[in-house]
C-alpha positions in Angstrom: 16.8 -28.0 17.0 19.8 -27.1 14.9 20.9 -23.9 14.3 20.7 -24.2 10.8 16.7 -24.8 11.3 16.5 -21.6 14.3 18.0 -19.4 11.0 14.8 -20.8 8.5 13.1 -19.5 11.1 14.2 -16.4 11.7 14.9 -15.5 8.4 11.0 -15.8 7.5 10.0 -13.9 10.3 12.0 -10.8 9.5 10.7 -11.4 5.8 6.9 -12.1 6.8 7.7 -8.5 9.4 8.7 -7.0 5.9 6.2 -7.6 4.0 3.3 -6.8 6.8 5.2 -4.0 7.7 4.7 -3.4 3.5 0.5 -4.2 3.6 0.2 -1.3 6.5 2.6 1.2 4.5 0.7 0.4 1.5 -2.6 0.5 2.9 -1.9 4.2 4.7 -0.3 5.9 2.2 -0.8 4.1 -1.4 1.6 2.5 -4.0 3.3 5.7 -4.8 4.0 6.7 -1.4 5.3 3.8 0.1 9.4 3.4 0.6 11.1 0.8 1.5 13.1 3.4 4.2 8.7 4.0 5.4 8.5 0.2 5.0 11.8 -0.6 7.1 10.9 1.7 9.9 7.1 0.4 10.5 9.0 -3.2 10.7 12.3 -1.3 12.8 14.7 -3.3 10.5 17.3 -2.1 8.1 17.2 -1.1 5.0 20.6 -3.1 4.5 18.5 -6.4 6.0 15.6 -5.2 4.1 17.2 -5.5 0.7 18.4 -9.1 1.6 15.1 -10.2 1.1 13.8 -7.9 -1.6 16.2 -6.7 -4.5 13.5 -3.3 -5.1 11.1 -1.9 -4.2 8.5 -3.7 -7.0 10.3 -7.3 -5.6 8.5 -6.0 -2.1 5.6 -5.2 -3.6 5.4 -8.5 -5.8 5.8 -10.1 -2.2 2.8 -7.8 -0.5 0.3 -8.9 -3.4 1.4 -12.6 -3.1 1.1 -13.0 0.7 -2.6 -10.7 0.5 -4.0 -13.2 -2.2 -2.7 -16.1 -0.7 -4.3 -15.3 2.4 -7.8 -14.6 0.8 -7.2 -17.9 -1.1 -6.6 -19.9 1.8 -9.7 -18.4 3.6 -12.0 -19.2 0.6 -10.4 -22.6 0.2 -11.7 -23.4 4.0 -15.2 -22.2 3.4 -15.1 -24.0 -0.4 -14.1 -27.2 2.1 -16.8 -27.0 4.4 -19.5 -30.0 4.8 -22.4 -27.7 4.0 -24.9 -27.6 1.1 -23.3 -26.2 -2.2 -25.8 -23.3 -1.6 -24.6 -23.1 2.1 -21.4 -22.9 1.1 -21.7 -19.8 -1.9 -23.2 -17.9 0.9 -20.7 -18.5 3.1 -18.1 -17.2 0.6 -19.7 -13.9 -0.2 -20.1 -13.4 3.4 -16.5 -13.6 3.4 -16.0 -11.7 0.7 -18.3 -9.3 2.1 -16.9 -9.8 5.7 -17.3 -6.4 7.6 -16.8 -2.4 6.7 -13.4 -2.1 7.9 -11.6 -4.9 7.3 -13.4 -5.1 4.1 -12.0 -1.7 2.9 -8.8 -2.5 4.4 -8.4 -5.3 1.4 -10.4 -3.5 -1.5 -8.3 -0.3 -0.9 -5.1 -2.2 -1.1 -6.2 -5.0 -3.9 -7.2 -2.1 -5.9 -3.9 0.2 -5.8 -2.2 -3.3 -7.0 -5.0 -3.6 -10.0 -2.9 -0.6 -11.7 0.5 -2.7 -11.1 -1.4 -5.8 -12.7 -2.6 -3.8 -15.8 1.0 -2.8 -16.5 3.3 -5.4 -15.4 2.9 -8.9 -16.0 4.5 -10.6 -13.1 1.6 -8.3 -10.8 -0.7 -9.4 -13.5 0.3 -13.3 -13.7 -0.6 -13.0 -9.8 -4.0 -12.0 -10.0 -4.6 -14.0 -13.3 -3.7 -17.2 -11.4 -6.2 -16.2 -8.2 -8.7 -15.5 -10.0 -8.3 -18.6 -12.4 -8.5 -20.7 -8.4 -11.7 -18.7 -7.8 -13.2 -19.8 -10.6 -12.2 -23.3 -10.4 -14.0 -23.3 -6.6 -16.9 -22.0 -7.7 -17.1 -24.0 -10.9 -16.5 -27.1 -8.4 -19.3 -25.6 -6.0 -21.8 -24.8 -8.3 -21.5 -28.4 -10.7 -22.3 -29.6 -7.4 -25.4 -27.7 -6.9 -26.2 -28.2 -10.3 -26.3 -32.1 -9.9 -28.3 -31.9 -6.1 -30.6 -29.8 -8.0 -30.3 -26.5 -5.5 -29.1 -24.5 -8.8 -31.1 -24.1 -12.1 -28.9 -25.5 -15.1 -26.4 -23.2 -16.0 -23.0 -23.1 -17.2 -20.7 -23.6 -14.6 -17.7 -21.6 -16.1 -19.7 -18.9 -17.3 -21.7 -19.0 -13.5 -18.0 -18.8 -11.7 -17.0 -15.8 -13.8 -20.0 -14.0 -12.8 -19.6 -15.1 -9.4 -15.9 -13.1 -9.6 -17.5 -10.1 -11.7 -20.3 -9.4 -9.4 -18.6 -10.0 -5.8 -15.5 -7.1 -7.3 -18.0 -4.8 -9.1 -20.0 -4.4 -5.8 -17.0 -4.1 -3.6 -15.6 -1.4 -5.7 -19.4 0.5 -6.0 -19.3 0.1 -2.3 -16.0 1.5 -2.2 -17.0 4.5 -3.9 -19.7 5.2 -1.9 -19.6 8.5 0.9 -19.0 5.6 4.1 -22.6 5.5 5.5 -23.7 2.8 3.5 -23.0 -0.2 5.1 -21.2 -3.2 3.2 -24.1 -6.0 3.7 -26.7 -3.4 1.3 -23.9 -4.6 -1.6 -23.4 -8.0 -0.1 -27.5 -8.6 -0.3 -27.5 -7.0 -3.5 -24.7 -9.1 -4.9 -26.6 -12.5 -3.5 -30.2 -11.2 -4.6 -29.0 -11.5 -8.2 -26.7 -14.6 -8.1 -30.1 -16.2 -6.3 -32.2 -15.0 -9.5 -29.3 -16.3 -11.5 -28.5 -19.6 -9.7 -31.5 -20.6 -7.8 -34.2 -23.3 -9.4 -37.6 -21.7 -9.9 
């Protein structure tokens, strides 16, 4: 291996350290909170190496946001690849989506401090644009599918996949601001009871 290659390597590691090092900041204390001195010392970097890879503060942010959505994205993209039944597969996703209380909070509580960064600056905003505009695209794919095996009523398939989106994040953020003893699966049934009166043939 040449040590040209060993450097690649290391130099994503300490940026990948960064930027999880960012998530947990981010996820304890909130947007406003979160330093890159807080963020260098939960990774035990410098600030020096630290502003190698990100220029600002909003550069390690930007970074955060990408790496959280394409992780979600690559999840969903597994599930959308499955072998199973376009129906099999839409409950798979909102299981996912819907995956357990904590880790579930973990990403809702995060994604939605970033919502206020989207709705003001367009580089956060171009991010979430372009995941949502792949979610869509899977379910549109998912649910033409269903459409032509006959499991799903006819519907629009664009107009389906945005209510797909619109339902899944309006119950996760309900859920959110609910006391804690209401478990995540009463939103995730509630979410799939209407898609099913939506989606499913009569």
């Amino acid at each position: 291996m040449s040590p040209r290659r060993v450097d690649l390597e290391l130099t994503a590691r300490r940026r990948e350290a960064l930027i999880k090092a960012g998530y947990a900041e981010i996820l304890e204390k909130g947007l406003h909170a979160t330093t890159i001195d807080s963020v260098v010392a939960r990774a035990s970097s410098s600030k020096g190496g630290a502003l190698h890879y990100f220029r600002s503060k909003e550069d390690l942010f930007y970074a955060v946001l990408e790496w959280l959505l394409s992780e979600l994205t690559h999840s969903l993209d597994q599930v959308a690849a499955s072998q199973e039944s376009p129906r099999e597969r839409l409950t798979a996703e909102l299981e996912l989506l819907f995956h357990s209380a904590e880790v579930n909070r973990k990403l809702y509580l995060v994604l939605f401090d970033f919502v206020t960064l989207g709705a003001r600056h367009d580089r956060f905003r171009t991010l979430f644009h372009d995941f949502f505009v792949r979610c869509r695209k899977r379910d549109v794919q998912t649910i033409s599918e269903g459409i032509n095996l006959q499991e799903f009523r006819r519907v629009r398939p664009e107009d389906a996949a945005a209510t797909i989106r619109a339902l899944v994040d309006g119950y996760c953020l309900q859920w959110l601001m609910e006391s804690g003893d209401v478990p995540v699966e009463v939103f995730r049934d509630r979410c799939g009871a209407v898609l099913g009166a939506y989606l499913l043939r009569q």
